[in-house]
C-alpha positions in Angstrom: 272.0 43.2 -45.1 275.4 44.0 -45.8 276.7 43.2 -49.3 279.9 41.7 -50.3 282.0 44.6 -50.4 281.1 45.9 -47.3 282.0 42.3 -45.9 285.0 41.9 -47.5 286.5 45.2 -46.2 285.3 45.1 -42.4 286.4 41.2 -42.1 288.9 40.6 -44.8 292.4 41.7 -42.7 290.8 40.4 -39.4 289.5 36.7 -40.9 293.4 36.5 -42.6 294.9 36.7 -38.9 292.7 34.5 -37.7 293.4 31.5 -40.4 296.9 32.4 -40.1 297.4 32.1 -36.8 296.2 28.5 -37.2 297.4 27.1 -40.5 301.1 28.0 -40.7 301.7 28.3 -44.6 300.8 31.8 -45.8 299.6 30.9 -49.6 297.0 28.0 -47.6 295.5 30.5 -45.3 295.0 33.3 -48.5 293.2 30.0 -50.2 291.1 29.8 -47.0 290.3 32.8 -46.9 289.1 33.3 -50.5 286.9 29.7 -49.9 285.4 31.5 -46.8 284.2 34.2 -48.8 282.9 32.1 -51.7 280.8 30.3 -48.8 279.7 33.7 -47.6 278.3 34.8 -51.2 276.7 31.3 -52.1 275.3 31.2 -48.1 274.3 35.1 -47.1 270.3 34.3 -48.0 270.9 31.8 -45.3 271.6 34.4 -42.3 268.7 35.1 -40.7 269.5 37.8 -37.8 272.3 40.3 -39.2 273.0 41.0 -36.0 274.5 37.8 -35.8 276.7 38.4 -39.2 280.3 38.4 -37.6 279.4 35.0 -35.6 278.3 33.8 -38.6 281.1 34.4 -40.6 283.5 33.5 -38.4 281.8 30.2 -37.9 282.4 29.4 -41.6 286.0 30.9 -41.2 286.5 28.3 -38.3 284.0 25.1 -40.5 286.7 26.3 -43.5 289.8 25.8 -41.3 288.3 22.2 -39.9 287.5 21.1 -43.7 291.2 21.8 -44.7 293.1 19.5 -42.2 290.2 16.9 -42.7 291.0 17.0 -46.4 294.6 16.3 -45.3 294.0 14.0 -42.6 296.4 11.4 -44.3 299.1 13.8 -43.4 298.4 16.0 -40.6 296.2 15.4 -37.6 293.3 17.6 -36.9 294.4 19.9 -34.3 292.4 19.8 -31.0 291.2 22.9 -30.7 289.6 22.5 -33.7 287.6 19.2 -32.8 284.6 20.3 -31.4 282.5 18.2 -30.3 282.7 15.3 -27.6 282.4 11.8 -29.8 280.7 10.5 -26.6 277.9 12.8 -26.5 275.8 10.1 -27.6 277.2 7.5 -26.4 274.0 6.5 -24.4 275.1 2.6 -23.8 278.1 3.7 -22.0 276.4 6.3 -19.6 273.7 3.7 -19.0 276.0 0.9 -17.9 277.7 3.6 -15.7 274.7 5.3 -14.1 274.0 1.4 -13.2 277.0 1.0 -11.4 276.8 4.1 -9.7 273.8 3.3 -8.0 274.6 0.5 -6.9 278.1 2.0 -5.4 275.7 4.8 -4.1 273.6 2.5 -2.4 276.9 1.2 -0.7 277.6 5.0 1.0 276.8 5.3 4.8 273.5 6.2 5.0 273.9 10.4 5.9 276.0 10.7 2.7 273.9 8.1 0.5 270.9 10.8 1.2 272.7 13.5 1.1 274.0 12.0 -2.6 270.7 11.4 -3.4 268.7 14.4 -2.5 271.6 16.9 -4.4 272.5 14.8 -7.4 269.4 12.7 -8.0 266.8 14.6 -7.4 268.6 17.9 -8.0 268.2 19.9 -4.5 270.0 22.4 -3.5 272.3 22.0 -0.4 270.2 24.8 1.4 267.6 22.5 0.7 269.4 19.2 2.0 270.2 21.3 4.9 266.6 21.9 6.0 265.5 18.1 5.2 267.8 17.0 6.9 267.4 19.7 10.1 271.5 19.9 9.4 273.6 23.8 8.7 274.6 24.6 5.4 277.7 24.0 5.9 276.8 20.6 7.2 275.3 19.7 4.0 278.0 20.8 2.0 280.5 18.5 3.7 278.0 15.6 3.7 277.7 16.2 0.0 281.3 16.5 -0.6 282.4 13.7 1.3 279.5 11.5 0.0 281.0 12.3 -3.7 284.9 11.6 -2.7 283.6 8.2 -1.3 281.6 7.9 -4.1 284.7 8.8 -6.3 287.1 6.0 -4.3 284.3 3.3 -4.7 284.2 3.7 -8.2 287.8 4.1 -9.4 288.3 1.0 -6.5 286.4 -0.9 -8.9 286.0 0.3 -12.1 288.6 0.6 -14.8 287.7 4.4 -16.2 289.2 5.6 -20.0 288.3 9.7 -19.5 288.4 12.2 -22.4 290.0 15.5 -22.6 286.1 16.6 -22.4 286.6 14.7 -18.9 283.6 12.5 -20.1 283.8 8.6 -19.5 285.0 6.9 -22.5 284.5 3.5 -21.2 284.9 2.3 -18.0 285.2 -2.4 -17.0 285.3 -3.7 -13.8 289.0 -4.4 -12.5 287.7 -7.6 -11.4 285.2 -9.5 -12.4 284.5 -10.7 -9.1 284.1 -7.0 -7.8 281.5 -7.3 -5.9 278.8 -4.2 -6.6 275.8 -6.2 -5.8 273.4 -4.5 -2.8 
């Protein structure tokens, strides 16, 4: 395992560029730097595969980098870039309502494009697959499937309201009207 030193003089120049090219003020990003490498010292029993050092360490460069504008907040958004993670990944009530409405709207579809819907997005077949079930050409099946999902796609925003996030994950989503009528 490399110690300190060695650390300090392979990543020290390229870990300063790095935090300042995302926190403007100079003195801040020298501060940042010398946090990351008292994380490094107190954590480097931590690392398991040293192959993996420089993902490592940049990983706390980039955790650092978060921890500052979340300890500003008050006065400075956290960038985007540095949000990562969806806050809907577990959002399960959400997806649950939707995958409800969709199959209702799927059940809706024209029969050739509600199977063709079902086989390659349900039940996960290929198109080459579809194609043979079906006793259709590829290209057959890819233009069922396709036209299955843009019918699928005008159903849905015909009656749902959709709030989509930069992730392009539904947010939420509400009927337009109550009376929409999604029954079979």
């Amino acid at each position: 395992m490399d110690d300190m030193a060695t650390i300090w003089q392979e990543y020290h120049n390229q870990l300063l560029r790095f935090i300042s090219s995302k926190v403007s003020d100079k003195e801040v990003a020298k501060d940042i730097l010398h946090e990351v490498f008292i994380k490094i010292h107190t954590k480097i029993h931590t690392l398991e595969d040293p192959m993996k050092l420089k993902s490592w360490v940049y990983q706390i460069t980039r955790n650092t980098i978060v921890d500052y504008y979340r300890s500003r907040q008050m006065h400075l958004d956290v960038p985007e870039w540095l949000e990562d993670e969806s806050p809907l990944k577990n959002n399960a009530q959400v997806k649950e309502e939707l995958s409800l409405c969709l199959g209702l709207l799927i059940a809706k579809l024209p029969e050739k494009y509600r199977q063709a819907i079902e086989l390659s997005e349900m039940e996960g077949k290929t198109q080459q697959e579809l194609a043979h079930i079906e006793n259709i050409s590829l290209s057959g099946a890819k233009s069922r499937v396709q036209r299955g999902r843009k019918m699928l796609q005008e159903m849905l925003f015909q009656c749902c309201e959709l709030e989509i996030s930069r992730y392009n994950e539904v947010i939420s989503f509400e009927l337009k009207d109550k009376n929409c009528k999604l029954e079979r």
